[in-house]
C-alpha positions in Angstrom: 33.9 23.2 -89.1 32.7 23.4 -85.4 35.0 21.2 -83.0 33.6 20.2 -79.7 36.1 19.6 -76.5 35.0 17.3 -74.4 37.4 17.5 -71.0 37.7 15.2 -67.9 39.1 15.9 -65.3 40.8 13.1 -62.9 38.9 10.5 -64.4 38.4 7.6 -62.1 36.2 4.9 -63.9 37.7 3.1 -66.6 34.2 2.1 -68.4 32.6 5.5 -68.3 35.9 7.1 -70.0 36.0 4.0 -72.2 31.6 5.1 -72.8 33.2 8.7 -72.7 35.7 8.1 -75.3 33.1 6.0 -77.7 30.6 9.1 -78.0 33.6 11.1 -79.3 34.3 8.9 -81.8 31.1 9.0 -83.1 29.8 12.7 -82.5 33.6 14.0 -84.3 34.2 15.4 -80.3 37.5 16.0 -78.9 38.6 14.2 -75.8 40.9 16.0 -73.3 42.5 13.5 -70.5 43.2 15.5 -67.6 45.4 13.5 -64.6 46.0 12.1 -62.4 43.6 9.5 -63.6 42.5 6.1 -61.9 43.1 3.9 -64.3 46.1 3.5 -66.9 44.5 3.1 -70.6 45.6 -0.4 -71.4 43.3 -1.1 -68.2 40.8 -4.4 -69.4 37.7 -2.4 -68.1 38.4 0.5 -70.7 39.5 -1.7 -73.3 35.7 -3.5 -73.0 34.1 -0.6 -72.7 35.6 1.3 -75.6 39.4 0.9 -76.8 37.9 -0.6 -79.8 36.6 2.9 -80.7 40.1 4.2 -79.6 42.0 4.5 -83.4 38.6 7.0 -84.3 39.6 9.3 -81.7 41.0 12.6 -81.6 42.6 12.0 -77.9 44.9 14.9 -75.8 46.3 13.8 -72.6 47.5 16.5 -69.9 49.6 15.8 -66.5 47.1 18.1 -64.6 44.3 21.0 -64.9 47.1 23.5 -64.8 48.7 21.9 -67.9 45.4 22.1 -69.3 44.5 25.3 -69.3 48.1 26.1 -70.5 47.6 24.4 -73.5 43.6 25.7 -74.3 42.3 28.4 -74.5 38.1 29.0 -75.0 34.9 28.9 -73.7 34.6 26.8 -71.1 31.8 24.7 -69.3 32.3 23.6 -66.5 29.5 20.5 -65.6 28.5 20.9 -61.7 25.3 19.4 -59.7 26.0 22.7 -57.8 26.0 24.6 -61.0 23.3 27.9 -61.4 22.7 27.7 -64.7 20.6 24.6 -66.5 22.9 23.1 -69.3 20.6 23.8 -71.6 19.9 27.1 -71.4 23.4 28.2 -72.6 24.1 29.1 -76.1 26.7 27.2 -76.9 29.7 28.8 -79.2 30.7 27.0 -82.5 34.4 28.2 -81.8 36.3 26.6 -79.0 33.7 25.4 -77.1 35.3 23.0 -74.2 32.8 20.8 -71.9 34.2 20.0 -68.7 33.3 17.6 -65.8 35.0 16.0 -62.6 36.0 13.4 -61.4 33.3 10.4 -60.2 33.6 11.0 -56.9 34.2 14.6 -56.3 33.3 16.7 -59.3 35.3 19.8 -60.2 37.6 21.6 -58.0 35.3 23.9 -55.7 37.9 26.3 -56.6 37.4 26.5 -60.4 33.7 26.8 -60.1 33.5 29.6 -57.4 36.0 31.9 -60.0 33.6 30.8 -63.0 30.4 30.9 -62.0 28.7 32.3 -64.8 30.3 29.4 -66.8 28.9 26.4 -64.5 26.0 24.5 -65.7 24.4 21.5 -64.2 21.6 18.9 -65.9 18.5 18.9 -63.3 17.3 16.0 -61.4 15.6 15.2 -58.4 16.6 16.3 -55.2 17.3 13.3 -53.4 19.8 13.3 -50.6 20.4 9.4 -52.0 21.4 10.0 -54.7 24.8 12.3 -55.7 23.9 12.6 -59.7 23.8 11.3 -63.1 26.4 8.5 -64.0 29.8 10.6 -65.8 29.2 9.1 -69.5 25.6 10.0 -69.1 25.9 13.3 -68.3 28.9 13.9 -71.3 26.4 12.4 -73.1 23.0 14.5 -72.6 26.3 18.0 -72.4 27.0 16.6 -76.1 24.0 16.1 -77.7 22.6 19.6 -76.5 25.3 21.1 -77.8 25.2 19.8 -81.0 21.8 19.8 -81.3 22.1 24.2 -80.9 24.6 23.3 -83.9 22.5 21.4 -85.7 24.3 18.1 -86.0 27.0 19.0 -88.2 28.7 16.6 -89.9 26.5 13.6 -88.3 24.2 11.4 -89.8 20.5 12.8 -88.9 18.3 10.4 -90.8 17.7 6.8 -90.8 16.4 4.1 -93.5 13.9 1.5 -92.8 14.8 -1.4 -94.3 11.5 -3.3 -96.0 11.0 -6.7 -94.0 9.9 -10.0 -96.5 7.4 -11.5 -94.3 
């Protein structure tokens, strides 16, 4: 079965890793917690946004990138507004497939993307000096579903039943 790795890096907003960690839980995705984060788990914030879907999870944590990486191994992702490549133009592999975005405030280490560029993929949107990017938990969200849409939605429910209404 294909496992999709869903990693952030340095997290530093409880409700979108709470938002984060409920669209694992029901896509079947692996979350990767990468510190030093900004929040400790039993923060209230998560816990409203999505502990409750905490016990579905399949949940690594890591001390830093370097840990990471020492523990992984695959193709990675790496989710960038200064990315090349649009996010869905990449085929995405069934084997070892990691997704991975920064931090809220910063992104991704300059570093990482400038020795994987042909790995960095960004969602588009307007360019508007305003506005940075797309909200963390909406970005996993749109790197999921393209992904396992390629796949085509293994294991997930893809049909829905209308239920007759009495009038």
């Amino acid at each position: 079965m294909s496992k999709l790795n869903i990693v952030l890096v340095e997290p530093e907003i409880p409700q979108n890793t709470g938002n984060i960690a409920r669209t694992c839980a029901l896509t079947g995705a692996r979350l990767h917690l990468v510190g030093p984060m900004g929040f400790k788990i039993d923060d209230k914030k998560l816990k409203r946004a999505g502990l409750d879907y905490w016990h579905l999870l399949d949940i690594s944590y890591y001390d830093s990138l370097a840990d990471f990486f020492a523990k992984n191994d695959g193709n990675f992702f790496y989710f960038s507004t200064k990315a090349r490549h649009i996010h869905s133009d990449i085929s995405y592999p069934t084997e070892n497939c990691y997704l991975v975005f920064g931090k809220e405030t910063a992104g991704l280490p300059e570093e990482l993307l400038l020795k994987n560029p042909e790995s960095c993929v960004r969602i588009p949107m307007l360019n508007n000096p305003d506005a940075r990017s797309l909200n963390l938990s909406n970005s996993v969200a749109i790197g999921v579903y393209e992904c396992l849409r390629q796949w085509g939605y293994p294991e997930l429910l893809v049909k829905g039943e209308l239920h007759r209404l009495h009038w």
